[in-house]
C-alpha positions as CSV (number, residue, x, y, z in Angstrom):
1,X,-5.9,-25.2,-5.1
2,X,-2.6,-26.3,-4.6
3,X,1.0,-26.3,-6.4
4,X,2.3,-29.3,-7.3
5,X,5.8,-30.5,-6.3
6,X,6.7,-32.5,-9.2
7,X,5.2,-29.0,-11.3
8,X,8.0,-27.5,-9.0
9,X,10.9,-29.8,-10.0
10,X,10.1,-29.9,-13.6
11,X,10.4,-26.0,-13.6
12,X,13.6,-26.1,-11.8
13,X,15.2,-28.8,-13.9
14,X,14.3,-26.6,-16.9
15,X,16.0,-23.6,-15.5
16,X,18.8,-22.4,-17.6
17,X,20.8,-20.8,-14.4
18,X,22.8,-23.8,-14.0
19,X,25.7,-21.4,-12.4
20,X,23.4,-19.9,-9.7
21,X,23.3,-21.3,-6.1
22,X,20.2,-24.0,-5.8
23,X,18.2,-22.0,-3.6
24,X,18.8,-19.1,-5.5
25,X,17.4,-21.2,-8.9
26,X,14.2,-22.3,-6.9
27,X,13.9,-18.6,-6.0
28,X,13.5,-17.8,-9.3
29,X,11.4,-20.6,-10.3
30,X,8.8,-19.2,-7.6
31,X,8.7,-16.3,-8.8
32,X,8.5,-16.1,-12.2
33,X,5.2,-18.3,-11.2
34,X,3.6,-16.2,-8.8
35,X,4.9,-13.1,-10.7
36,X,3.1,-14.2,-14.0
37,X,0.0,-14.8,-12.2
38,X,0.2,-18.7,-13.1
39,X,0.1,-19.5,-9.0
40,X,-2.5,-16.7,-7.5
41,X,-2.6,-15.0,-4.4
42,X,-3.6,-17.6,-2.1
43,X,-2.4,-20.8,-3.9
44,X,-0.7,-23.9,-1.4
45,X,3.1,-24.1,-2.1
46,X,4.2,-27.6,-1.8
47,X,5.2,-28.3,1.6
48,X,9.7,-28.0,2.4
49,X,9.4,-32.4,2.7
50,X,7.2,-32.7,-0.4
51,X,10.2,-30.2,-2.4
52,X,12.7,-31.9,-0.7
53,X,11.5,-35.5,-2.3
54,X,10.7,-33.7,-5.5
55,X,13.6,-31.8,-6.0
56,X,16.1,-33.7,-4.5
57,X,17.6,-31.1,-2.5
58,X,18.5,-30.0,1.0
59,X,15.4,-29.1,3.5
60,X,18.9,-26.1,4.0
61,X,18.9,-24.9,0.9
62,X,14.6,-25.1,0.2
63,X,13.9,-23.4,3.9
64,X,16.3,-20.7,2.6
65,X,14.5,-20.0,-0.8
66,X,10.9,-19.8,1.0
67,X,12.2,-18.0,3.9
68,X,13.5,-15.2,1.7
69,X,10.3,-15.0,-0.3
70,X,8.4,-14.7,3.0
71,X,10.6,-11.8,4.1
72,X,10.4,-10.1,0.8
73,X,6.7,-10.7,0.9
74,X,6.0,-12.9,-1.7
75,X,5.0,-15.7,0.0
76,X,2.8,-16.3,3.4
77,X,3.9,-19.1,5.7
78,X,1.8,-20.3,8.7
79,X,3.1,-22.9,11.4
80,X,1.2,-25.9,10.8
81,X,-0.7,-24.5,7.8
82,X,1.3,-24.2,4.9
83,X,3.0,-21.9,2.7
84,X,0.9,-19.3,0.7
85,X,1.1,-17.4,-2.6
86,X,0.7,-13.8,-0.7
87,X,-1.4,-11.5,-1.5
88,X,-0.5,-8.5,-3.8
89,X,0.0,-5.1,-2.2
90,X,-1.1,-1.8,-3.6
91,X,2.1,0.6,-3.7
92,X,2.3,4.6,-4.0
93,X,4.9,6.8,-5.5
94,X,7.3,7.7,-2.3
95,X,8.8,10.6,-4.5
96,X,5.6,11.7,-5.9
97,X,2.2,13.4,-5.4
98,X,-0.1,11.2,-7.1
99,X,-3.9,10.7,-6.8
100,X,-4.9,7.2,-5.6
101,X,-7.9,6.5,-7.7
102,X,-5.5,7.0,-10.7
103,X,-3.2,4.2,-9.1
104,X,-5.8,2.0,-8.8
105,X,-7.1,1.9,-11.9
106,X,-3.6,1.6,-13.6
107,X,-3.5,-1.3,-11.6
108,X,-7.0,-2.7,-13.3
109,X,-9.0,-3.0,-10.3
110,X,-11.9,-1.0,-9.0
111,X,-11.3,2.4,-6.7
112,X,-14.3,3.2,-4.6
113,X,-13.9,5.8,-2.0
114,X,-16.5,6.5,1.2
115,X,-16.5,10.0,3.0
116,X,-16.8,9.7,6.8
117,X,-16.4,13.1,7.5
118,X,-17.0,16.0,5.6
119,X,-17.2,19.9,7.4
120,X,-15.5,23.4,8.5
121,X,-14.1,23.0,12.1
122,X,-12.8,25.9,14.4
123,X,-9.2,26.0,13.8
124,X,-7.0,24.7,16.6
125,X,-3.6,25.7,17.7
126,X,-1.9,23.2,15.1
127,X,-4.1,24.5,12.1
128,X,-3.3,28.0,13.3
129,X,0.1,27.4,13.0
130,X,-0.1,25.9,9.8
131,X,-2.5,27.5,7.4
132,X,-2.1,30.9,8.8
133,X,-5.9,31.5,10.0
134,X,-6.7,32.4,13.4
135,X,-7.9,29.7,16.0
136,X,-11.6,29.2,16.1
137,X,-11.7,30.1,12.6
138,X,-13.3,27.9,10.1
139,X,-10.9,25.5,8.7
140,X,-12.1,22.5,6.8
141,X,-11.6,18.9,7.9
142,X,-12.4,15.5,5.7
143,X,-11.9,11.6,6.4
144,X,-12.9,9.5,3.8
145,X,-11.2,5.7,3.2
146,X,-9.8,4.7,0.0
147,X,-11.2,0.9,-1.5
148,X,-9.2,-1.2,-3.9
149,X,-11.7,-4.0,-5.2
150,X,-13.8,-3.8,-2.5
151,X,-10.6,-4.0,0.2
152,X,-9.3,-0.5,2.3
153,X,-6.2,0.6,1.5
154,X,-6.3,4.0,3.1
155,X,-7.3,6.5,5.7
156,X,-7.2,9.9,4.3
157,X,-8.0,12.1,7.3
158,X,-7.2,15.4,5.4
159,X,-7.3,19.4,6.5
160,X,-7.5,21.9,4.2
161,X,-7.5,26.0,3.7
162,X,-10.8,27.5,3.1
163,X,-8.7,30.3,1.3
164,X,-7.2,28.7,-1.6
165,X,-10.3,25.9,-1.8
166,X,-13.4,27.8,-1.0
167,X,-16.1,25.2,-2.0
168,X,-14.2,22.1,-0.7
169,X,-17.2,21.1,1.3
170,X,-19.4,21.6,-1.5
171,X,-17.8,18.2,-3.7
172,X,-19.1,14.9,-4.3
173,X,-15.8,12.9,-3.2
174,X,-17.3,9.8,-4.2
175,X,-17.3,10.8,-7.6
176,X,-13.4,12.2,-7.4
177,X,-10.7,12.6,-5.0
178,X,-9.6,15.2,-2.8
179,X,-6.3,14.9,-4.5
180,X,-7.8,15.2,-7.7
181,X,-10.1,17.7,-6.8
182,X,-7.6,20.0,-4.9
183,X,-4.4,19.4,-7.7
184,X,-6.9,21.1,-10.2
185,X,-8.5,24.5,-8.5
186,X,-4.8,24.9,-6.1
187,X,-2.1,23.4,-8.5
188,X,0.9,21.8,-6.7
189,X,3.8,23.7,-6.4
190,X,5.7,21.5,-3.6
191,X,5.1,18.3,-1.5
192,X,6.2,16.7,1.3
193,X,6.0,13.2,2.5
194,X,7.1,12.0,6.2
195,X,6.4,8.2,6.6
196,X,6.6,6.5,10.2
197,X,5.3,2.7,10.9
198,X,2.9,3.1,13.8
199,X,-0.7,0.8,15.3
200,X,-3.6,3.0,13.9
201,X,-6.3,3.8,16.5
202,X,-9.3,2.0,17.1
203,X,-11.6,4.0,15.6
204,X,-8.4,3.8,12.6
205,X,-8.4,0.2,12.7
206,X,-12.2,-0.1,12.6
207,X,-12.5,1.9,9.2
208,X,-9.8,0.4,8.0
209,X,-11.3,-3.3,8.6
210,X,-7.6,-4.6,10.3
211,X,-6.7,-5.9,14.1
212,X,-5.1,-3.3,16.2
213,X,-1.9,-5.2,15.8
214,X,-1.8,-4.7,12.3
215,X,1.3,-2.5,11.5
216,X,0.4,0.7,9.3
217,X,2.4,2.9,7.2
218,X,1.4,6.6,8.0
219,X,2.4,9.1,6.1
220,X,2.1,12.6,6.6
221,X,1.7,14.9,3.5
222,X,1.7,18.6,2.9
223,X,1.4,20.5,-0.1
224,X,1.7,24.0,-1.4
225,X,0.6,26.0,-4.5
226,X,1.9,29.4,-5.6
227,X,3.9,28.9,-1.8
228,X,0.9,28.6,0.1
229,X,-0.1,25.8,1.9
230,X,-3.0,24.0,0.6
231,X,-3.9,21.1,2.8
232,X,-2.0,18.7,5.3
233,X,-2.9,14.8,4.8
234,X,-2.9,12.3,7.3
235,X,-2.5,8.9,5.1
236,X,-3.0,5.5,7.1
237,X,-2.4,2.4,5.4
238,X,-2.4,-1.5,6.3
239,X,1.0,-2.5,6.1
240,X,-0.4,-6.3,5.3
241,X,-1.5,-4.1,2.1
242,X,0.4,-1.7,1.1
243,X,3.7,-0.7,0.1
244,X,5.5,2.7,-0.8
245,X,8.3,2.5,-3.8
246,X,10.1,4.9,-5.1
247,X,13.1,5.2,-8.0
248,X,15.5,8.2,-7.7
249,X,18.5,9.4,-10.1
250,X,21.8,9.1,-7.8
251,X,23.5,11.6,-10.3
């Protein structure tokens, strides 16, 4: 399917903004539509000539309005090809400690989750260091990647304490979280996020079902209950896909 460019014009012409810059009016116009869901992901956007004719602008000032979509990611343009309605991203609280099945489904879509790896490893130098427990003893270790309507959003390669979560080998984590799971027998008492843009591996890349030139937002979490440390996350997530957000009180 494709947008119409006389749709376009008509909706601009309507606009009330009569004050705000041209481009900035056309902005608006986009996305309102593609906000509303009237133009889905993956809809044709009239090409910058057709607007041009339609609207009776500047190729300037429409080349400006689509290129600042494309860079705040609401559009998709491809040399040759068109512009694109872009797909949607799944986001995650930065500030927060939330499980991602829960964030899915507040979305409306479907959260399935497949375990990779589930089992107690000898504890290495790094998991000595941060749970406490001596190396070569057992410290537990699962990778299991996160599906929003059938699509990955993330790699959850995850260690955790066999102290403060005992039977952690012993859950179904198709049938809940690790989050879930671990927030109700070791109840969070601090978190901590580090985030870093990085190329996942390509073992990473295969579960995740992206190129290995796909940027990915990692994020490192850690969290405690009662001051102990509970587990340590490694969270990988196509950056094509996925966004983090975050609001904060500056008082």
């Amino acid at each position: 399917m494709a947008v119409d460019a006389m749709d376009v014009a008509a909706l601009f012409h309507d606009s009330r903004r009569e004050s705000a810059p041209a481009y900035r009016r056309l902005k608006d116009v986009l996305i309102e539509q593609i906000g509303t869901g009237r133009w889905p992901e993956g809809e044709l956007l009239p090409s910058e000539s057709q607007l041009v004719s339609a609207l009776g602008l500047s190729r300037m000032t429409i080349n400006r309005a689509l290129r600042e979509l494309s860079a705040e990611g609401l559009v998709v343009r491809l040399a040759g090809v068109g512009t694109f309605v872009a797909e949607r991203k799944s986001s995650s609280a930065l500030y927060e400690v939330r499980n991602i099945a829960d964030e899915v489904q507040r979305r409306g879509h479907r959260h399935r989750t497949d375990v990779v790896l589930l089992r107690a490893e000898p504890a290495d130098l790094r998991a000595h260091r941060l749970f406490g427990i001596a190396e070569g003893r057992p410290v537990f270790h699962s990778v299991v990647v996160h599906f929003e309507d059938g699509v990955a959003i993330q790699l959850e390669d995850r260690h955790v304490s066999p102290e403060l979560a005992p039977d952690y080998l012993d859950q179904d984590f198709t049938a809940q979280t690790p989050n879930s799971y671990l927030s109700r027998i070791a109840p969070l008492g601090k978190g901590e996020h580090v985030v870093e843009a990085v190329l996942g591996s390509a073992e990473d890349c295969a579960l995740l079902g992206v190129e290995g030139s796909e940027p990915c937002l990692l994020i490192h979490r850690r969290t405690w209950s009662e001051g102990r440390l509970v587990s340590s996350a490694r969270l990988l997530h196509p950056g094509s896909r996925f966004r983090l957000e975050g609001t904060f009180d500056a008082s």
